[in-house]
C-alpha positions in Angstrom: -14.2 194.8 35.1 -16.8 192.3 36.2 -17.0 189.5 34.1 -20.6 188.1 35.1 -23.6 189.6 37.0 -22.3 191.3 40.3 -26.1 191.3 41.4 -25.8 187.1 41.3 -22.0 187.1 42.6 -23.5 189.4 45.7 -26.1 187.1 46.1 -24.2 184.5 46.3 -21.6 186.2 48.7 -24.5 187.7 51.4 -26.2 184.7 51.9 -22.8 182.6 52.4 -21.7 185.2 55.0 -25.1 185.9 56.3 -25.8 181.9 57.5 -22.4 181.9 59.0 -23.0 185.2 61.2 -26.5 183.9 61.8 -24.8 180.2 62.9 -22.5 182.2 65.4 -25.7 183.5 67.5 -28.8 181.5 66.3 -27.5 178.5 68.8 -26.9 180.5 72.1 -30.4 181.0 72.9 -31.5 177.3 72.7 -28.4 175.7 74.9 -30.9 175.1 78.2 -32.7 172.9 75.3 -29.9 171.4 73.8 -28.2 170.7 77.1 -32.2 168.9 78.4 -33.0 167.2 74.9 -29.2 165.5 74.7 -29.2 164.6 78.2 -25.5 166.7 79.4 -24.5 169.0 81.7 -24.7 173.0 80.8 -20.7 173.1 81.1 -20.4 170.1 78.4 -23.0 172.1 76.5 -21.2 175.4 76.1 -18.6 173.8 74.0 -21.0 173.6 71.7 -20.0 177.6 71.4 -16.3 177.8 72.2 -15.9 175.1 69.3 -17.4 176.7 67.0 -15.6 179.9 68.1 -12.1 178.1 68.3 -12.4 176.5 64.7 -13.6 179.8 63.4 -10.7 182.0 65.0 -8.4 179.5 63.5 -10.3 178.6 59.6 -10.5 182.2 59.4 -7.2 183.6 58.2 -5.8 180.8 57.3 -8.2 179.9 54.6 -8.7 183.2 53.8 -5.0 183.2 52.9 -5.6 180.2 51.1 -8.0 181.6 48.9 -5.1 184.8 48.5 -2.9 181.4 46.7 -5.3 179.1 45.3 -8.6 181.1 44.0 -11.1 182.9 46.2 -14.1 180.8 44.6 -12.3 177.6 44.3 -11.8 177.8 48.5 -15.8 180.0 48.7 -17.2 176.5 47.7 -15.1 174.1 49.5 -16.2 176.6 52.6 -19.6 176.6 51.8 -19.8 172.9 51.2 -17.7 172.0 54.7 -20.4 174.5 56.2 -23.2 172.7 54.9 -21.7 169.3 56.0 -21.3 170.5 59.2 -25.4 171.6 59.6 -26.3 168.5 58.2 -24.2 166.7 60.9 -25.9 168.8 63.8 -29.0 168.2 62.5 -28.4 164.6 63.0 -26.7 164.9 65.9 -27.5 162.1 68.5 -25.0 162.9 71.1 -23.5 166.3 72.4 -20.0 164.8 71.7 -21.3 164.7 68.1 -23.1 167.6 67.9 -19.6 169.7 69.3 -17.8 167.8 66.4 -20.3 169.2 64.0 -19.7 172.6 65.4 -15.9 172.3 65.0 -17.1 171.9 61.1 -19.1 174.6 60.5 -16.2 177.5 62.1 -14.4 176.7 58.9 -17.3 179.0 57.3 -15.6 182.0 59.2 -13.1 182.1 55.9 -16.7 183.2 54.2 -15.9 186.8 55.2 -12.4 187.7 54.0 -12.8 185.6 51.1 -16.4 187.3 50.2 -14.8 190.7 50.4 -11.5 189.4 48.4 -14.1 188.1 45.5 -16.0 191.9 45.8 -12.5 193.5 45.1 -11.5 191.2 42.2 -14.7 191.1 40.5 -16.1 194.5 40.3 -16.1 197.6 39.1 -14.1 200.2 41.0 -17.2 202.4 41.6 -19.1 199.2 42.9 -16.3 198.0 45.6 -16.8 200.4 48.7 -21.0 200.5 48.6 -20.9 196.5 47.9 -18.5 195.9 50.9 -20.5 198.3 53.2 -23.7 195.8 52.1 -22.1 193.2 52.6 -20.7 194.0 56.2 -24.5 195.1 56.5 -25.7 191.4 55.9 -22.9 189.9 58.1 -23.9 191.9 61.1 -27.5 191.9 60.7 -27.1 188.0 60.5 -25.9 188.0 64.1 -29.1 189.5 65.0 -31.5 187.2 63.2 -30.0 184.6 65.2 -30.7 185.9 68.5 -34.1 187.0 67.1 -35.4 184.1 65.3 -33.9 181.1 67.9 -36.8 181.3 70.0 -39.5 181.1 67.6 -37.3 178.6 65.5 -37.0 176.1 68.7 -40.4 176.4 70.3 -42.9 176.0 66.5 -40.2 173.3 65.3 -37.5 172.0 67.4 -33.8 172.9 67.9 -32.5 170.7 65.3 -34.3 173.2 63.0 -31.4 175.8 63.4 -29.5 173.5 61.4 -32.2 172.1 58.6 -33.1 175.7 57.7 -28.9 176.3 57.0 -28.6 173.2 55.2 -31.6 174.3 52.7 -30.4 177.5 52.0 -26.5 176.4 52.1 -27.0 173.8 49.2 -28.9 176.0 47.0 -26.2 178.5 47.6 -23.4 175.6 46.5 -25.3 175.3 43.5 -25.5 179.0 42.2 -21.6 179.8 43.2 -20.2 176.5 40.7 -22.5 178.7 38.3 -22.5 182.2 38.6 -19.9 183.0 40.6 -16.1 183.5 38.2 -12.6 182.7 39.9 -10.6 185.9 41.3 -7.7 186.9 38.8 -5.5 188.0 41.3 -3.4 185.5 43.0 -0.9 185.5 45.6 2.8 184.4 45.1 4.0 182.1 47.4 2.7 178.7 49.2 1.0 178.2 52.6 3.3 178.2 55.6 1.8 175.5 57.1 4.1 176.3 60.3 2.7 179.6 60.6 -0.8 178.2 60.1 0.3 175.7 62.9 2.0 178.7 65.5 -1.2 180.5 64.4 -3.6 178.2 65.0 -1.8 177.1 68.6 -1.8 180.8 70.1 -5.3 181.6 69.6 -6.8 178.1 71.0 -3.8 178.5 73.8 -6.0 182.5 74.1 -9.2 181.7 73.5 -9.8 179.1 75.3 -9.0 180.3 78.8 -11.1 183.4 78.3 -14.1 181.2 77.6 -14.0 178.4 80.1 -12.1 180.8 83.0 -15.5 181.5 84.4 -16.3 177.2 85.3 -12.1 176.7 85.5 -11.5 179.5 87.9 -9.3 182.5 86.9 -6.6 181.5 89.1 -6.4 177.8 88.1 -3.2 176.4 86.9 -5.1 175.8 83.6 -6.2 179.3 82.8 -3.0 180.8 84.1 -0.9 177.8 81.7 -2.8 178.7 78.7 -2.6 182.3 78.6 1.6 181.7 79.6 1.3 179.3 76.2 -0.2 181.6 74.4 2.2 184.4 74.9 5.5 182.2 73.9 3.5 180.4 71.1 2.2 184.2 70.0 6.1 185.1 70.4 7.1 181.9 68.1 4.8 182.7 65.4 5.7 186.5 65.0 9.1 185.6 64.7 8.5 182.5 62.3 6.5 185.1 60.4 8.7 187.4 59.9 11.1 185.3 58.7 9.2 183.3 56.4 9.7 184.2 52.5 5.8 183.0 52.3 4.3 183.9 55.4 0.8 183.6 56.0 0.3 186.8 57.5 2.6 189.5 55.8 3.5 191.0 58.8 4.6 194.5 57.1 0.9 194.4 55.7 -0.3 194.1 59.4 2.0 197.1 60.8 0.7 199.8 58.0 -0.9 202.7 59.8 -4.4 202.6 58.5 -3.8 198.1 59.4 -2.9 198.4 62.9 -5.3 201.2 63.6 -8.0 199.7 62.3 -7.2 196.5 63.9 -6.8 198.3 67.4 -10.7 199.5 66.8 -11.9 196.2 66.0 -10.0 194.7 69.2 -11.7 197.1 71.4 -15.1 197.2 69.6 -15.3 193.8 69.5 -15.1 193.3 72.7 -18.1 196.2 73.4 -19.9 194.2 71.1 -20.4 190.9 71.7 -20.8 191.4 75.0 -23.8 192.8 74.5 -25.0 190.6 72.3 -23.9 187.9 75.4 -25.6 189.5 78.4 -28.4 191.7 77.4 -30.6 188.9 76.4 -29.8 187.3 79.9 -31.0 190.7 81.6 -33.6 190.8 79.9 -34.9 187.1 80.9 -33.7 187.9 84.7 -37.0 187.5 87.0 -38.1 190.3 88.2 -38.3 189.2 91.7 -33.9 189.8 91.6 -35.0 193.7 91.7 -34.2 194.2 88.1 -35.1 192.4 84.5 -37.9 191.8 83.1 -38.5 187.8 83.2 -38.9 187.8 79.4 -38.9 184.7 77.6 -36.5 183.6 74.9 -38.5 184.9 72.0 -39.8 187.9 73.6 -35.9 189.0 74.4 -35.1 188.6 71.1 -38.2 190.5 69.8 -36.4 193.1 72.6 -33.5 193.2 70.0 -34.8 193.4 67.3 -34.7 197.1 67.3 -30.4 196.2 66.7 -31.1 194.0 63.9 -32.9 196.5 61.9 -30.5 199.3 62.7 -27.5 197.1 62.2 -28.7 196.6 58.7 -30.0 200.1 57.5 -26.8 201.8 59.1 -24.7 199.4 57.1 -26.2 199.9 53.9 -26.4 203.9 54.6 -22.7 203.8 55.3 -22.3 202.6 51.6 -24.0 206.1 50.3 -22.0 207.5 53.0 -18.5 206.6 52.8 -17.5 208.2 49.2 -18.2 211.5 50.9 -17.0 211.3 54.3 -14.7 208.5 54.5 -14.8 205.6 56.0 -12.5 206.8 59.3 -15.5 208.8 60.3 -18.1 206.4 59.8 -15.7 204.6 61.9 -15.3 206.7 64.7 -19.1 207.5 64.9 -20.2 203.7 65.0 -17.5 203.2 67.8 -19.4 206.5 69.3 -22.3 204.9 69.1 -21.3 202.0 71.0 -20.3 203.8 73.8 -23.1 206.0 73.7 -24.8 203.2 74.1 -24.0 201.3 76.6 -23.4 205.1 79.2 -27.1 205.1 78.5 -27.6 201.8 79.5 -25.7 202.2 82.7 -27.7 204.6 83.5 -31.4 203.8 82.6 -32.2 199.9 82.4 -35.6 199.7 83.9 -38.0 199.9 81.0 -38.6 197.5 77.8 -38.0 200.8 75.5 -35.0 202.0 77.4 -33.4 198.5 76.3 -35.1 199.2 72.9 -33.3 202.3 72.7 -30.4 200.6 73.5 -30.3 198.0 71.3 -31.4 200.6 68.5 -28.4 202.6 68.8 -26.0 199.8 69.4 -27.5 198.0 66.1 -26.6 201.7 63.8 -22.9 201.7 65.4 -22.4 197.9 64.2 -23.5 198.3 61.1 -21.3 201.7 60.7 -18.3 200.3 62.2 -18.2 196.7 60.4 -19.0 198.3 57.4 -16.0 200.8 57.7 -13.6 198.5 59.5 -13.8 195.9 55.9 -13.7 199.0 53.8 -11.0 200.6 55.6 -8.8 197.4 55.2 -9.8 196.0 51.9 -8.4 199.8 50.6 -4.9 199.6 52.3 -3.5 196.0 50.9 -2.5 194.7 48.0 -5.2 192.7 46.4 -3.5 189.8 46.8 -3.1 190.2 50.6 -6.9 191.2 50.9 -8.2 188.0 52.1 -5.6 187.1 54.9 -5.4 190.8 56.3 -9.1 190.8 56.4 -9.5 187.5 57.9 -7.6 188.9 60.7 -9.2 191.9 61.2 -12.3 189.6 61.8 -10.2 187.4 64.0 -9.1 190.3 65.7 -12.7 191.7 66.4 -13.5 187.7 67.8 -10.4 188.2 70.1 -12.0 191.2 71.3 -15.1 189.9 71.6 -14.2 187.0 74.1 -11.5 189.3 76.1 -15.2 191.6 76.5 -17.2 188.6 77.2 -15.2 187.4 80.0 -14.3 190.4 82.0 -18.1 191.2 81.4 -18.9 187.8 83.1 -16.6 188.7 86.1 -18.3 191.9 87.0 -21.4 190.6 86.5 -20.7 187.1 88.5 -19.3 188.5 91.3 -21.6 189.2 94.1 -24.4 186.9 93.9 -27.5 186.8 94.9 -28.9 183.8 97.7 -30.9 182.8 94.6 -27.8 182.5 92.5 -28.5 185.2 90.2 -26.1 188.3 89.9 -26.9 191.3 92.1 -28.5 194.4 89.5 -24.8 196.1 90.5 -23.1 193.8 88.6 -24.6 194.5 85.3 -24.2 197.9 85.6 -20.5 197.8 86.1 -20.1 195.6 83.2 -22.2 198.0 81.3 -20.0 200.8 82.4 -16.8 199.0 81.3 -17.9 197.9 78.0 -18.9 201.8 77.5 -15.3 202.6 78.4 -13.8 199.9 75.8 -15.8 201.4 73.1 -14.9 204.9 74.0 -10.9 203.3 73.5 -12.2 202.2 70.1 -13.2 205.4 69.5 -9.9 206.8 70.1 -8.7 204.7 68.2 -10.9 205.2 65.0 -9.5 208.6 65.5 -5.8 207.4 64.9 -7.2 206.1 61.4 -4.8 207.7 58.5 -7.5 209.5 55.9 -6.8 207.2 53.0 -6.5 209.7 49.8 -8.8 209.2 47.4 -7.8 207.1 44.1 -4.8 205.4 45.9 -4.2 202.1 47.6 -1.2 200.9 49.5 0.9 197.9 48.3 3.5 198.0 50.4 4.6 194.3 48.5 4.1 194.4 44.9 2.6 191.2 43.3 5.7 189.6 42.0 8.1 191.4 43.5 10.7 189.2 45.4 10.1 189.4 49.4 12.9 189.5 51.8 12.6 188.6 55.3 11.2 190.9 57.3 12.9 191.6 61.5 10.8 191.8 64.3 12.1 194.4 66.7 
């Protein structure tokens, strides 16, 4: 039973997670001005995204495991406070190389989501869990979206380092009310880190990521693209088997393999990768001059007003899924957010050459992301133990990041192909990548569909808390 105000914990929880998902997208838009007021180059200055998206991929489970072992609000506000260090550090920022640094800092504050969600099924009534996590995923995604939305008026009334003050503000105020109001999870793992899984982990997804975000300015067919992704296949190779022998692994791998896990997990790969995506070249569609045939030579702000259609669905949707899920489930609501996606972007294919049509489109993209992250946490935080809820849900995030680079890249090569003599992509190119990220969300779809229907009342625990763990085989 709760223990202290859930309405203060929740609080406390959204705005945590909210900065973080606003932190992810509220920098993309201002790059050009980063890059011009720090004096680089625009390759040095797109690390200052695959940093943070590195550090996060890898903070992510890891701490979120550590909270499993060591308190969920002990680690919430050592997160929060490395977060808010690493704002103030942008903020300050007087060099690019400093500035990158400061973004590796803040991707710790991915571990905001699994243990948010871990603290939510700890502390609160049973009744409260499912609408509170649906909320919650609501906040998370419609954070995303104020980024994109607010970046532009942010950076042209103040100035970029703004997108960091404005965190800092609301980060320390958010310190302060967690040591207060916030109580310590009861449920605790068994166990210790494995600090060589965390290492093997940590290896293959910068030895993954990292091609997929820089293939486009190393070449897909460079030896370093082409030595990464061979590293991260052995490394991925090492760490499952180091797992699975492990009597403390950081990942129960048994966890991972239950049907409604791996399912789900399969979904958020392929939706992920549909999503972010869009969130990635829409707004650059939308700011292509209209003398390349298509676009709409939109300015930063007035793209993002073009989006905001998605914010607002993504939120209501999420919220709505809440009411929703006691009486449909959370597989459907599922399946139709991944539905949505891919309805989505078939229409976008199709019809891109009017504001509203990209309104539309971003409206209906918005009330899938809210559906599906608010199932996806729901559908996962209800199939583990509660003592494995903060590492399997780290990695279902993770998983959806994974995702959402794989669909970024092969999105960048349809779009990049075929050039225009002014440099910018030929109207073709857009549309293919549309029609491919409407095909990867009709896969999640599927997938959705392979979803076991969770009965009512019971939840999985494959691995009893205190029960002694043998090693577990990889075949």
């Amino acid at each position: 039973m709760p223990r202290k105000s859930t309405r203060v914990t929740f609080a406390v929880l959204a705005t945590g997670a909210g900065v973080f998902a606003m932190l992810q997208s509220l920098i993309a838009p201002a790059l050009p001005t980063v890059q011009h007021a720090l004096h680089t180059s625009q390759s040095t200055a797109t690390w200052v995204m695959t940093a943070y998206l590195l550090s996060a991929s890898v903070f992510t489970p890891i701490l979120g495991r550590v909270g499993d072992l060591v308190g969920k609000k002990r680690t919430l506000v050592a997160v929060l406070v490395t977060v808010l260090a690493g704002c103030l550090v942008a903020a300050l920022a007087p060099n690019i190389g400093v500035l990158i640094v400061a973004r590796v800092v803040q991707g710790a504050g991915g571990a905001l989501f699994p243990l948010s969600f871990g603290i939510i099924r700890d502390e609160f009534a049973a009744s409260e869990v499912s609408g509170s996590i649906s909320n919650l995923s609501a906040v998370i995604a419609a954070g995303g979206g104020v980024g994109i939305v607010a970046a532009g008026p942010i950076v042209s009334a103040l100035d970029y380092r703004w997108l960091f003050w404005i965190p800092v503000a609301i980060v320390a105020a958010t310190v302060l009310i967690a040591l207060r109001y916030v109580p310590e999870s009861p449920n605790r793992a068994q166990g210790k880190v494995s600090w060589l899984g965390a290492a093997l982990l940590s290896a293959w997804l910068v030895a993954l990521l990292l091609p997929l975000s820089q293939a486009g300015q190393w070449g897909w067919g460079s030896a370093k693209v082409l030595g990464l992704f061979a590293a991260a296949v052995l490394l991925f190779a090492l760490w499952l088997t180091t797992e699975a022998r492990s009597h403390s692994p950081l990942i129960d791998l048994r966890v991972m393999r239950l049907p409604a896990v791996w399912t789900t997990n399969a979904a958020a790969l392929l939706f992920g990768a549909g999503m972010y995506a869009i969130w990635s070249f829409l707004p650059g569609f939308v700011q292509t001059p209209t003398a390349a045939g298509y676009g709409f030579g939109a300015s930063v702000t007035e793209s993002g007003l073009l989006m905001l259609p998605m914010l607002v669905a993504m939120f209501l949707s999420g919220v709505l899924s809440g009411r929703l899920e006691p009486r449909v489930g959370a597989k459907a609501l599922l399946t139709a957010g991944a539905a949505l996606g891919a309805l989505a972007c078939g229409f976008l294919t199709l019809w891109h050459d009017a504001q509203w049509q990209i309104a539309v489109v971003a409206g209906l993209f918005g009330l899938g992301i809210g559906l599906a992250f608010a199932s996806m946490a729901n559908l996962i935080v209800g199939s583990v133990p509660p003592e494995q809820t903060g590492a399997a849900t780290g990695m279902n995030a993770n998983i959806r990041t994974i995702g959402g680079s794989i669909g970024a890249a092969l999105t960048s090569v349809l779009v990049t192909a075929r050039l225009q003599p002014s440099g910018l992509p030929h109207a073709s190119g857009y549309t293919h990548g549309w029609a491919l990220l409407a095909l990867l969300c009709l896969a999640a779809t599927g997938a959705a569909l392979l979803v076991p229907v969770r009965r009512t009342g019971r939840t999985t625990d494959p691995v009893p808390a205190g029960a002694q763990r043998e090693p577990v085989r990889v075949r």
